[in-house]
N, C-alpha and C positions, 0 to 999 in steps of 0.2 A: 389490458389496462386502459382505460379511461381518459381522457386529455384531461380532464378537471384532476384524476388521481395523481397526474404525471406533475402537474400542475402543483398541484398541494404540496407533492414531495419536492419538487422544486425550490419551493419557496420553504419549507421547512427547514432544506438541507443547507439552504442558501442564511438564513438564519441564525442555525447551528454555526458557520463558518465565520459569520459577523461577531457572533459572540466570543467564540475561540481562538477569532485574531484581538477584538479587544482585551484578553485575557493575557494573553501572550504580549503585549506592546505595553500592557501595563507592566507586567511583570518584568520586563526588559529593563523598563524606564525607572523602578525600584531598584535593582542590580544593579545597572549603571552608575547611578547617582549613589548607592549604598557604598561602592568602588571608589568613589571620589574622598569619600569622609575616613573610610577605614581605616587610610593613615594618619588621620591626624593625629588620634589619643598616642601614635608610636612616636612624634614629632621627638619631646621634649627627652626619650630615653636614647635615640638616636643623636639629637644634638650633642647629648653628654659622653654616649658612649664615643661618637666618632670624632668629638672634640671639635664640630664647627661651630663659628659664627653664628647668630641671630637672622641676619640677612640672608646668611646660605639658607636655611631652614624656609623663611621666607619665599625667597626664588625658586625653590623645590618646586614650593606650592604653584607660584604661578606659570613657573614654564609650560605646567599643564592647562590653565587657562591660554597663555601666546601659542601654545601648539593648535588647539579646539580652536583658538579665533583664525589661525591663518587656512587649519581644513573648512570650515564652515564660511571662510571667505572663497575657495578653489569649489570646495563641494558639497553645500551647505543644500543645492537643488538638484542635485546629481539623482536621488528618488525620485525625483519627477520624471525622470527621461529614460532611467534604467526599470523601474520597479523598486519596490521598497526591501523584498527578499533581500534580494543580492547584496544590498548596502546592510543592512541588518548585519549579515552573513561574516561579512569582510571585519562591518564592526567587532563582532564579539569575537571574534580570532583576534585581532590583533588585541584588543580590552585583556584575552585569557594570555597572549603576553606579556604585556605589563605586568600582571597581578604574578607573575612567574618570575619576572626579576625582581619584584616588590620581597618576594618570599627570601630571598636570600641576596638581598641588600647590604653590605656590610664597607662599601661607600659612597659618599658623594655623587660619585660618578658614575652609579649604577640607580640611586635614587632619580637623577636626572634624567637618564634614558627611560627608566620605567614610569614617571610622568609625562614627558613628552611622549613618549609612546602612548601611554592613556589617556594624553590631550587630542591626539589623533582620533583616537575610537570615538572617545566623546564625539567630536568635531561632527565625524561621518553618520553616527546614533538619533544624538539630539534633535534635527530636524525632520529627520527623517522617522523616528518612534513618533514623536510626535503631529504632524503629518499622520503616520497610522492611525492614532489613537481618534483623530479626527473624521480620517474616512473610514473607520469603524462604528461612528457614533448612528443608535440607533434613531432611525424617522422618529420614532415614537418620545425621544424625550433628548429634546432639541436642548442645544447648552451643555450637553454630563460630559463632553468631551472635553469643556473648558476646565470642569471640575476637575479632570484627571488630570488635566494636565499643567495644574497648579499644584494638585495633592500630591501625585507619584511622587515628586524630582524632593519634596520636601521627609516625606514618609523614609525612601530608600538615603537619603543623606540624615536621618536620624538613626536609621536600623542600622547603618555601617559604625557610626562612630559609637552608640552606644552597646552594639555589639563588640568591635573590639576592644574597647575598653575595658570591659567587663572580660572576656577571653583574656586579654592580658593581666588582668588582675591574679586569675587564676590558673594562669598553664604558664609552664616555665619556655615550651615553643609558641608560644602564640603567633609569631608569626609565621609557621610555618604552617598553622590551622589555619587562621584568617585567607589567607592569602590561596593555600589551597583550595579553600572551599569557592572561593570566588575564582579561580581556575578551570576550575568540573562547572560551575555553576552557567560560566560564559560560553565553555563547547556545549551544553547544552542545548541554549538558547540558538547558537549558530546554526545549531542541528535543524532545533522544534519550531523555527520560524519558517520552513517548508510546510510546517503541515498545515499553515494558514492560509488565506486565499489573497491573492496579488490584488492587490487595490489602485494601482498606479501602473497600468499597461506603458510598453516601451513605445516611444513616441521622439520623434527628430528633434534636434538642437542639442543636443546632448554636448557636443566639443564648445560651443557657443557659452554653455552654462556654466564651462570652466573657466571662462575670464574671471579673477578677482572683480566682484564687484558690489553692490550692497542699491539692491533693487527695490524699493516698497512701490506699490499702487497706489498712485497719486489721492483715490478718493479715501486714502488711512495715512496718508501721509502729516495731515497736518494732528493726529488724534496719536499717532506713533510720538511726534515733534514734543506735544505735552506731557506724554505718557514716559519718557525718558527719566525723567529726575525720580520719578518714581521707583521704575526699575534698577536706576543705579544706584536711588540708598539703600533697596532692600539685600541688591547681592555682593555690593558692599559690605554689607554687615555680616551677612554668610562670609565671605572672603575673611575676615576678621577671626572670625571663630573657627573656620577652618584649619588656617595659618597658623593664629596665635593663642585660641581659645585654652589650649590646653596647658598652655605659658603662663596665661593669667589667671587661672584656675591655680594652679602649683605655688607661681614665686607671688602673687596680689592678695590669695588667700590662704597659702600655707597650707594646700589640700593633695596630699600625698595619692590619694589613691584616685587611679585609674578608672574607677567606672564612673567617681563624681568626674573627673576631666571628659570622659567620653559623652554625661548628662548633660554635663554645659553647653556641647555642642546639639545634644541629640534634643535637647529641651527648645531647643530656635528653632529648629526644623521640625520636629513632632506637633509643636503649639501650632507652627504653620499649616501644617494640614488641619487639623482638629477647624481651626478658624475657618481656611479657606469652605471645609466641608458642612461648617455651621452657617455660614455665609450663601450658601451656595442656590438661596432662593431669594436673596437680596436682587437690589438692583446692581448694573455693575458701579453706577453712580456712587452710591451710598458703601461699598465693598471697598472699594476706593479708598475714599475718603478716611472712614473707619481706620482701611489701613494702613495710611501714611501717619494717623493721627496717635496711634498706638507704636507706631516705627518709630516715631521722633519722642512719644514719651516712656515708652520701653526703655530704649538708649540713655536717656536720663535719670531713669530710678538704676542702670546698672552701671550708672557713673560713680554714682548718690550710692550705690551699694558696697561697693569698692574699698572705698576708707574705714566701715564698719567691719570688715573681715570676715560678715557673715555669709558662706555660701546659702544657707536658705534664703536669703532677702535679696540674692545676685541671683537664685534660678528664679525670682518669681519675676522679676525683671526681666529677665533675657525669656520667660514665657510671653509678657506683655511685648516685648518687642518683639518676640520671633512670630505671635500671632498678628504683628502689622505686616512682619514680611511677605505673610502668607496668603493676606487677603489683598495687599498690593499689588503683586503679578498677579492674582486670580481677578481683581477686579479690570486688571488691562487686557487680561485674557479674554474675559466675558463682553467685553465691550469692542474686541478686534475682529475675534474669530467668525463673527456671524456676517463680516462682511468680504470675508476673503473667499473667492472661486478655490474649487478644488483645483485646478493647475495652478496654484501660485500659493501654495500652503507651506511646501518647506522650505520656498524662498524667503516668505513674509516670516518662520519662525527663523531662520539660521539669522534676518535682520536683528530679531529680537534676542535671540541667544548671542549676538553680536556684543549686543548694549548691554544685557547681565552680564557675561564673561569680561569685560575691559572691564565693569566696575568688579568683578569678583577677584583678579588678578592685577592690578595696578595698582591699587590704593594697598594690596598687603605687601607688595614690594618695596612701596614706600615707606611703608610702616618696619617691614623689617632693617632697611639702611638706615631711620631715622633713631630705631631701638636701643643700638650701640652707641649713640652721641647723647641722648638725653633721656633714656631709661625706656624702661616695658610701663612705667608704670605716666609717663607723662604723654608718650607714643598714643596710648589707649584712650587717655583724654582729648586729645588732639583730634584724635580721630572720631573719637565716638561725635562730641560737638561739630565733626563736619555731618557727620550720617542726619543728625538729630535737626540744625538747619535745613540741609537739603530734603528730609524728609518730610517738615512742614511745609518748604517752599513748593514741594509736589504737590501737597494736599490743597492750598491757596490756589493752584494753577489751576488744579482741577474741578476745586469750588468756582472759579472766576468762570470759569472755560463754560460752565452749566452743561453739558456732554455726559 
């Protein structure tokens, strides 16, 4: 054989492997985040069935954000220093526990541990799929890496909740499918992410990297700084609809059935990809802007839609806002990643998954304590006019900023 033949097959097989690891970290990054939404549409029959609080319901939700923020503060770059395999690995083992107490939930105190347990995976996944998805992006078309990794996290948190919703609408176990299938679906992934190729050779500092810490490179530091109010009103509003979406679908609009509660959610995160991926030859400037501008008036036609009772005139809203959220983090995306070295990639994302998760888990905790003293329905305004302010104030920052 040839050196040019050896050569060719080289590079072909080498290729082959780029594409079969991007296939693979996308697919990850859908499951994951499809894992995150899945429970929501069960929120409100859970509430009733096991007789808690507003707030407990609430707190469910974000122990699993305070879990992912304190793993991704301990080992949000731990792929840098191990390889990406291994942490993959560990993630979806422990993800296919969660979704295993998820399946036979039947308290409080078992909902809590299968969140927090699934804050974990997250925590260990997110920097690190992502990071992959990055050092799998082809020479040949510089940027798609940003595109996925705006699209996936919104695509897989549509497919979760609008898939169980719908499964519970019509199977009397529903949760014992949902939850299954996201069990087999995660040893899977644990399995088939050996068959892709290590992108992130092992390399020293590894115990170093475990200090809590929250690291950016000075020359993104001050473009992260503006970029903040952005990202906290878009996964604020995810938090929202996660939490409570399925609350103010039922008791705001009187809408019984379970796949409309699982659309509500699956319509913000669906619109957001469709966007991010219509978007996706824009500048990141203009993607931006776009999307703070439609995040803030989104939020106000599904304020304005509330009091009418109409849920068609509440999804087309929560589409106009969910397509701001989506091109929001895609346009910070588009605008960060190109300046980040590949050794500093799944630190610079767990910084970023930092500032989405506090705003994804905080503002619904609050919103659950404050539920029970002044209603679901005065909570939702409160909050929405915080999202809808700070959504414009991002887009003004970043109009000023000319970046």
């Amino acid at each position: 054989m040839s050196v040019e033949t050896v050569s060719a097959t080289t590079t072909t097989d080498a290729v082959a492997g780029r594409r079969l690891g991007a296939g693979v970290a996308l697919v990850a990054v859908v499951l994951m985040m499809a894992g995150a939404s899945a429970p929501s549409p069960f929120y409100p029959d859970l509430q009733v069935g096991l007789g808690l609080d507003p707030w407990v319901m609430t707190a469910v939700f974000a122990v699993y954000a305070v879990a992912l923020l304190a793993t991704l503060l301990v080992f949000g770059s731990v792929s840098d220093h191990v390889g990406r395999r291994p942490v993959v690995t560990v993630g979806f083992l422990l993800l296919a526990a969660s979704f295993a107490l998820f399946q036979g939930a039947d308290t409080a105190a078992i909902l809590f541990e299968a969140r927090i347990l699934q804050g974990i995976a997250s925590g260990l996944l997110l920097s690190t799929l992502s990071a992959a998805i990055a050092d799998f992006e082809r020479p040949s078309r510089p940027g798609s890496a940003a595109v996925v990794n705006a699209i996936a996290p919104m695509v897989g948190l549509a497919i979760g909740a609008i898939a169980a919703g719908v499964v519970l609408q019509v199977a009397a176990d529903a949760q014992l499918i949902v939850f299954d299938a996201l069990v087999a679906l995660s040893l899977l992934l644990a399995a088939g992410v050996w068959l892709v190729p290590e992108t992130a050779p092992r390399h020293e500092g590894l115990l170093a990297s475990l200090r809590p810490r929250i690291a950016v490179p000075p020359a993104i530091r001050g473009l992260l700084a503006r970029s903040a109010p952005a990202i906290f009103a878009g996964w604020a509003t995810g938090g929202l609809f996660l939490s409570l979406g399925a609350a103010i679908v039922r008791t705001e609009l009187g809408a019984t059935s379970h796949v409309l509660q699982g659309l509500a959610i699956g319509a913000l995160a669906g619109s957001g990809a469709v966007a991010a991926y219509v978007f996706r030859n824009r500048s990141a400037r203009a993607t931006t802007l776009y999307g703070t501008a439609a995040l803030a008036g989104g939020t106000v036609l599904s304020l304005l839609a509330l009091p009418t009772g109409s849920a068609p005139a509440y999804l087309v809203a929560v589409v106009v806002a969910g397509s701001g959220f989506g091109t929001a983090f895609f346009g910070i995306l588009r605008t960060i990643m190109p300046l980040l070295p590949a050794d500093e990639r799944a630190e610079v994302f767990a910084v970023i998954f930092i500032v989405s998760y506090l705003a994804f888990g905080i503002p619904a905790v609050v919103a659950g304590l404050l539920t029970p003293q002044i209603g679901l329905t005065t909570t939702t305004y409160v909050y929405g006019t915080a999202v809808a302010v700070l959504s414009a104030a991002a887009g003004l920052l970043r109009w000023r900023s000319g970046d």
